[in-house]
C-alpha positions as CSV (number, residue, x, y, z in Angstrom):
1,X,-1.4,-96.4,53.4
2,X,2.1,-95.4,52.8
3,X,2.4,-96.7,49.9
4,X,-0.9,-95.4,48.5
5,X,0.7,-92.1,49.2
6,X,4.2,-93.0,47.5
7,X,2.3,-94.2,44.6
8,X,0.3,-91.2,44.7
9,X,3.0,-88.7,44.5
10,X,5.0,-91.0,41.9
11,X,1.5,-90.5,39.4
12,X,2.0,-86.5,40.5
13,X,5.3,-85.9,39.5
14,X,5.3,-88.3,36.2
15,X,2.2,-86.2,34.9
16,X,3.6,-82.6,35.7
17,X,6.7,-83.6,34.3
18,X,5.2,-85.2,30.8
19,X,2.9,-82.3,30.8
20,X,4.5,-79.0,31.5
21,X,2.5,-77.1,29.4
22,X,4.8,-73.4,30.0
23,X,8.1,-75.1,28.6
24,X,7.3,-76.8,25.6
25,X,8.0,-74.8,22.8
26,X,4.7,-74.7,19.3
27,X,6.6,-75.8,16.2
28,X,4.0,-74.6,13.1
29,X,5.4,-77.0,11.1
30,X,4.0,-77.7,7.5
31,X,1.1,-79.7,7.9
32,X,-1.0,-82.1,5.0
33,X,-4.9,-80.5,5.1
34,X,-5.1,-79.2,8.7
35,X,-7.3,-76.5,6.8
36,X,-10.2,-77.5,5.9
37,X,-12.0,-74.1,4.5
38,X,-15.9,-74.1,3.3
39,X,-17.3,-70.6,1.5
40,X,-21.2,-70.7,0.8
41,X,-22.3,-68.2,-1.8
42,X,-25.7,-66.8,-1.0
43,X,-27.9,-66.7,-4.0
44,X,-27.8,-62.9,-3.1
45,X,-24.1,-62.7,-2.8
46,X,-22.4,-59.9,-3.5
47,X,-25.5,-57.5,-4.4
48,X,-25.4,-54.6,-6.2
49,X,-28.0,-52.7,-8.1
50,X,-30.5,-55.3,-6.9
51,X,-28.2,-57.6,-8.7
52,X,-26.2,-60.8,-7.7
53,X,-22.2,-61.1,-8.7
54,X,-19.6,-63.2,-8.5
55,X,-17.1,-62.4,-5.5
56,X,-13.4,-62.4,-5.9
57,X,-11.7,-63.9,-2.1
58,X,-8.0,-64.3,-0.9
59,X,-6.7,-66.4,1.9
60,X,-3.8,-65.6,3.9
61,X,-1.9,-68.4,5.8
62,X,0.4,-65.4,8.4
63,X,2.9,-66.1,10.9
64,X,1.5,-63.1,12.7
65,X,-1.6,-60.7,12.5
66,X,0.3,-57.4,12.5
67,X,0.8,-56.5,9.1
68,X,-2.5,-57.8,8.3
69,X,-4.1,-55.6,10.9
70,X,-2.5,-52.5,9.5
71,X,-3.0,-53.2,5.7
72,X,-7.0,-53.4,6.7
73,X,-6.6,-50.3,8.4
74,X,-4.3,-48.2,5.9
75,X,-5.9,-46.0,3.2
76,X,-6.1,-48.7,0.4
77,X,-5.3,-51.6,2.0
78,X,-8.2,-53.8,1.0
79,X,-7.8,-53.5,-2.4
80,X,-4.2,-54.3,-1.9
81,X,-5.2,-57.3,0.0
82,X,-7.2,-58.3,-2.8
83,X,-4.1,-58.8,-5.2
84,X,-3.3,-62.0,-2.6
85,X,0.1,-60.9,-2.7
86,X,3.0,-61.5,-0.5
87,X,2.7,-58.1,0.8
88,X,5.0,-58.9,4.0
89,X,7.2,-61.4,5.0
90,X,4.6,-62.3,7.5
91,X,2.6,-64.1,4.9
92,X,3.5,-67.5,4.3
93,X,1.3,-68.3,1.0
94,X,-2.0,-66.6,-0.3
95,X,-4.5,-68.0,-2.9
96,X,-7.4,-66.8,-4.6
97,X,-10.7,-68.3,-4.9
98,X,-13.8,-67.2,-7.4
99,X,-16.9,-67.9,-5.6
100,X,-20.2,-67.4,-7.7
101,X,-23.7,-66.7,-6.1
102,X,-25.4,-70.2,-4.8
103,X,-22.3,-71.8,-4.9
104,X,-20.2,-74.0,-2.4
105,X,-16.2,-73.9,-2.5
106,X,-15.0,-76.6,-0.4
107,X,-10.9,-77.0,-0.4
108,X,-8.4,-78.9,2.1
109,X,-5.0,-76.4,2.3
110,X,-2.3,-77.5,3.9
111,X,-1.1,-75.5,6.7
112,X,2.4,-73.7,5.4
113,X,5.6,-73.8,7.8
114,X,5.4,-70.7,10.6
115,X,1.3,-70.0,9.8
116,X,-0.5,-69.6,13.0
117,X,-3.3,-67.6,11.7
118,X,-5.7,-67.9,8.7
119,X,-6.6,-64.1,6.8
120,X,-9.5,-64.0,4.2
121,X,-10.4,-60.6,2.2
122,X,-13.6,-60.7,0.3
123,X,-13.8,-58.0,-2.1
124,X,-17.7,-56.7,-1.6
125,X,-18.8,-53.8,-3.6
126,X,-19.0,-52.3,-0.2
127,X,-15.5,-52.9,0.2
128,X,-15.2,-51.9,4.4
129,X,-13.3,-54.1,7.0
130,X,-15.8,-54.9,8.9
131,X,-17.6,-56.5,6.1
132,X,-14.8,-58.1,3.7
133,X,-12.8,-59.6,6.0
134,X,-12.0,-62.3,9.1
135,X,-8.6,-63.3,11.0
136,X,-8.6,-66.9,12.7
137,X,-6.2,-68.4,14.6
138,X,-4.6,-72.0,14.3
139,X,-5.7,-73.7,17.4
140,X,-3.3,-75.4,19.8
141,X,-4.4,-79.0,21.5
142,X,-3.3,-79.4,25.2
143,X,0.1,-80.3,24.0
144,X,0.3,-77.1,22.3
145,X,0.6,-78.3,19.1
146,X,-1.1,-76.7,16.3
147,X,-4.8,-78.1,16.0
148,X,-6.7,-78.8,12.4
149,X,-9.3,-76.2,11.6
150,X,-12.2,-76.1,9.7
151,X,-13.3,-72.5,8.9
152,X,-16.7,-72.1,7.4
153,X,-18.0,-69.0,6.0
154,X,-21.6,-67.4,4.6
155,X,-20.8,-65.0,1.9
156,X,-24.4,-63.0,2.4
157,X,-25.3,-59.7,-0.6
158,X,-22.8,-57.2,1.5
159,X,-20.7,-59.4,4.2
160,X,-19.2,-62.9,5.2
161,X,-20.2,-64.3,8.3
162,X,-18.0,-67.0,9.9
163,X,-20.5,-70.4,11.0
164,X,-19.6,-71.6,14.6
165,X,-20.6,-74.7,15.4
């Protein structure tokens, strides 16, 4: 019985030490496809005048989601957003897509060094934050080491909608 007990407390203190999950430090270390990003065009997207266009989107990789935050908030932000420049050091690499009504954009980024969250800017006619844009962040696994991602999104006549499975 003793030794059940020995053993016991043995397993214990091997698993808390392998798995101290406060002390280990994230490293967002560049990473081969660990974003997998899917934008379906409605067949109404972008609508205006009873009319269909094309929609022009940037995607943010960020170390952090302040400056993001405020340039969606500021007085001409969005359309600033919409160059897909490097508008603060924050941002770690942007890239525009062209998405046309009906059609599906599938592309496999890979995750830039120091990117813990994922920024997209759509630029609707009805060009408003609540409609034109989504943050996500890089998961962690139980190890806390950044997670792959796949981020799917519904670009409807006047918003995107982010699909959760």
């Amino acid at each position: 019985m003793k030794s059940n007990q020995l053993l016991l407390l043995g397993i214990v203190i091997f698993v808390s030490s392998c798995c101290s999950f406060g002390g280990q430090k994230t490293e967002w270390r560049h990473e081969k496809k660990a974003i997998s990003l899917q934008m379906i065009g409605d067949e109404r997207l972008n609508l205006y005048q009873e009319k269909p266009h094309s929609l022009i989107l940037c995607v943010y990789h960020l170390k952090d989601l302040n400056a993001f935050n405020q340039m969606l908030d500021q007085k001409g932000g969005l359309p600033l957003l919409l160059d897909c420049g490097r508008f603060d050091p924050s941002v770690t690499y942007a890239k525009r897509f062209v998405l046309q009504p009906r059609q599906k954009l599938e592309e496999a980024m890979d995750r830039t060094e120091g990117a813990k969250y994922v920024g997209v800017v759509a630029g609707y006619y009805d060009l408003r934050k609540e409609n034109s844009s989504r943050s996500i962040q890089v998961p962690l696994s139980i190890m806390n080491n950044p997670k792959k991602i796949d981020i799917r999104l519904n670009l409807g006549p006047n918003a995107m909608e982010e699909i959760k499975e």
